[in-house]
N, C-alpha and C positions, 0 to 999 in steps of 0.2 A: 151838385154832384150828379154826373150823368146815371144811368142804367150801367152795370156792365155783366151783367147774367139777364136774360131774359131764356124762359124756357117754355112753348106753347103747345103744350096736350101732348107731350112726349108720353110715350108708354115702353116697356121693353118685354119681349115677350123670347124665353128659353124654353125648346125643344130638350128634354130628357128622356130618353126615349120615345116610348107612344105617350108621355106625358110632358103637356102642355102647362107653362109654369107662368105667370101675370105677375112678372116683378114689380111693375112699375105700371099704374092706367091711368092716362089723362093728366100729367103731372104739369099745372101750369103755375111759375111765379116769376118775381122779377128781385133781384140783388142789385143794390143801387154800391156806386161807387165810395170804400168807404164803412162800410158797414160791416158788423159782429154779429156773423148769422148762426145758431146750433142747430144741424140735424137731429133730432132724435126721433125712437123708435124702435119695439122689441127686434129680438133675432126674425130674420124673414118680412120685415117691415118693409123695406126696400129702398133705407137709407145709405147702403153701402152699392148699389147700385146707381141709385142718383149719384153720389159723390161720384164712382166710375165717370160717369155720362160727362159729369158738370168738369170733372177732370181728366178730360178726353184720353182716358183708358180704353171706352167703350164710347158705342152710336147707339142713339135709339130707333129701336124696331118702328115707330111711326111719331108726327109733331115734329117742332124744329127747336133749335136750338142756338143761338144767339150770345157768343164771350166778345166780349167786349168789339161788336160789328162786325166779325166773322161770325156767319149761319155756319157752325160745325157740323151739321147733324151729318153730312152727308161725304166727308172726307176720308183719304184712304189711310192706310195705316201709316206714311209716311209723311203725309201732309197733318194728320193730330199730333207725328210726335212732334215734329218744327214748332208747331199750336204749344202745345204740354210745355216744349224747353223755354219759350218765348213769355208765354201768357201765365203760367202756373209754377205757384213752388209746394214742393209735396211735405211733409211731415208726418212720420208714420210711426207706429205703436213700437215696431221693435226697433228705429232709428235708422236702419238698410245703410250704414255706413261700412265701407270699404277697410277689413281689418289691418288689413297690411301698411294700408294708408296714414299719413299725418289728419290731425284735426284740420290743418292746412289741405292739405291734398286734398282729402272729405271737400270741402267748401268752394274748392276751386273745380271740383268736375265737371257742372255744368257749363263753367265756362270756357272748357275745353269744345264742347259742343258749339258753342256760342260762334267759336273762332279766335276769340284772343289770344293774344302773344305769351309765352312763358311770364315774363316780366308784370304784364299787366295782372295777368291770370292771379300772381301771390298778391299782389299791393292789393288789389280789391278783396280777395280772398279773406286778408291782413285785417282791414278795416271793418270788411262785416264780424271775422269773427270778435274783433274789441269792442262789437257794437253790442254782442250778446256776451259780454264780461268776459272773454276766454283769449285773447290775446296772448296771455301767458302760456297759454294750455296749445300754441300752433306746433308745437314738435312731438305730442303727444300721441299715441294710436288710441284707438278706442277702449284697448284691454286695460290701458293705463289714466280710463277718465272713469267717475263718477255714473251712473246712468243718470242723474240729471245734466253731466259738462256734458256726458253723447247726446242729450235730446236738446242742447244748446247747439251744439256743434252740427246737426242736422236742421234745428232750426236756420242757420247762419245759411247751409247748402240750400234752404229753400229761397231766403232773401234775396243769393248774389245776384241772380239775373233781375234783381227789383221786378219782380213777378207783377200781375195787375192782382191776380189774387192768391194769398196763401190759406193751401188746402191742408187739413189740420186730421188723420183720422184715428179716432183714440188717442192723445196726445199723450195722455198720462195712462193708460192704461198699464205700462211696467213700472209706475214707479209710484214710490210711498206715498202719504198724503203730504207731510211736510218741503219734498221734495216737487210733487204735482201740484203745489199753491205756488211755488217758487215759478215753474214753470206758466200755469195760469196769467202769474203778475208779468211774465214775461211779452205773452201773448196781450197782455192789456197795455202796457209800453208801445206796442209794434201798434195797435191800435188807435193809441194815441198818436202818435206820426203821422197815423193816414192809408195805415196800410187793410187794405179790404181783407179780410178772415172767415172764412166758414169751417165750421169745427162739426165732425162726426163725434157722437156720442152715446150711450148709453145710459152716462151717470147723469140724475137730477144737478149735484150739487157743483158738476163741472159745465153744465149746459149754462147753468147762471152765472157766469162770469160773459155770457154770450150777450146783445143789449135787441136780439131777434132771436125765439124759438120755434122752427117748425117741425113741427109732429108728425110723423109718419104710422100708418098704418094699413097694409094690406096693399102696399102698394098708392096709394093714393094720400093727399096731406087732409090730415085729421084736422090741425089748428096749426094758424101760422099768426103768432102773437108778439107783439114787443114786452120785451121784460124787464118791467116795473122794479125791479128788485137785484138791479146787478150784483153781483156780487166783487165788493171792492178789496181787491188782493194785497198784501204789504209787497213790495215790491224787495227784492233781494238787492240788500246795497249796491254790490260789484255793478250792478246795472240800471242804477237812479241815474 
């Protein structure tokens, strides 16, 4: 399995007024293809910056940056989203799905970007969502699913373009514990396929379902360790 994140002495540096703010200094590592990596890191750590960078949101202020053999560091705002819709599938704390929208609809967006055909657009759509147990749930709006079926159903919108990496931030942060292990097992399934993951975090005991943790602090990585101690999730039937 190749590299497909290399990142070398990237820093990011925010103007706030007359004050000068060090998100991020010297930040070098490398995510091999494949791999379960956790960010962690208190508030102002500058793990939701990294994530930014590594999920071409943002560029960094100095070092380069390297997704999968495109050097991003240095592209304009229209050349990272092409990068983002191609290369990345997002997954976010409050699930950013389209209310008005089907679960279907949700899932097919990006592939409107993409350029597919109407026709193609639902059959893919169709399959990713039965791939994360919600098949039944395609004619659905979000007001009328579960917030664990919405963070399936935004999981799936991250899948459809078979992303090289799914970017994960707070995954479960709106939702129960019993609901957020369901989800965790999910994220350990996509895993197991092959699919590359890095997960923003704050909690210890959601980091460890991760099988790589690095530590953020002050801008800079405290410890970037493999973790001994996965934590192994039951997996929710509808999706064994």
């Amino acid at each position: 399995m190749g590299k497909i994140i290399e990142t070398t002495e990237i820093s990011k540096v925010y103007q706030m007024g007359t004050q000068t703010v060090r998100a991020l200094q010297s930040v070098s590592m490398e995510i091999n293809e494949g791999e379960y990596v956790a960010f962690m890191g208190p508030s102002g750590s500058g793990k939701s910056t990294l994530m930014n960078i590594i999920g071409c949101l943002d560029t960094p202020t100095d070092g380069k940056y390297v997704l999968n053999n495109h050097d991003v560091s240095d592209l304009t705002e229209n050349e990272l989203a092409e990068i983002r819709n191609k290369e990345i599938g997002f997954v976010f704390q409050t699930f950013n799905l389209l209310p008005r929208a089907s679960a279907l609809e949700n899932v097919a967006l990006p592939l409107i970007y993409a350029g597919y055909g109407k026709y193609d657009r639902e059959e893919i759509a169709m399959e990713t969502l039965e791939s994360v147990g919600l098949g039944d749930r395609a004619d659905h709006k979000p007001n009328e699913l579960s917030g664990g079926q919405r963070q399936r159903v935004a999981i799936a919108r991250a899948l459809v373009n078979k992303p090289s990496i799914i970017l994960a931030d707070e995954p479960t942060g709106n939702l129960d514990s019993k609901t957020s292990s369901e989800i965790m097992g999910l994220f350990h399934l996509l895993h197991e396929k092959g699919n590359t993951i890095i997960m923003v975090t704050h909690e210890d005991d959601i980091a460890h379902y991760a099988h790589r943790i690095i530590r953020l602090r002050d801008g800079l990585v405290e410890t970037d360790e493999v973790n001994k101690d996965v934590t192994r999730s039951v997996l929710p039937a509808e999706v064994e």
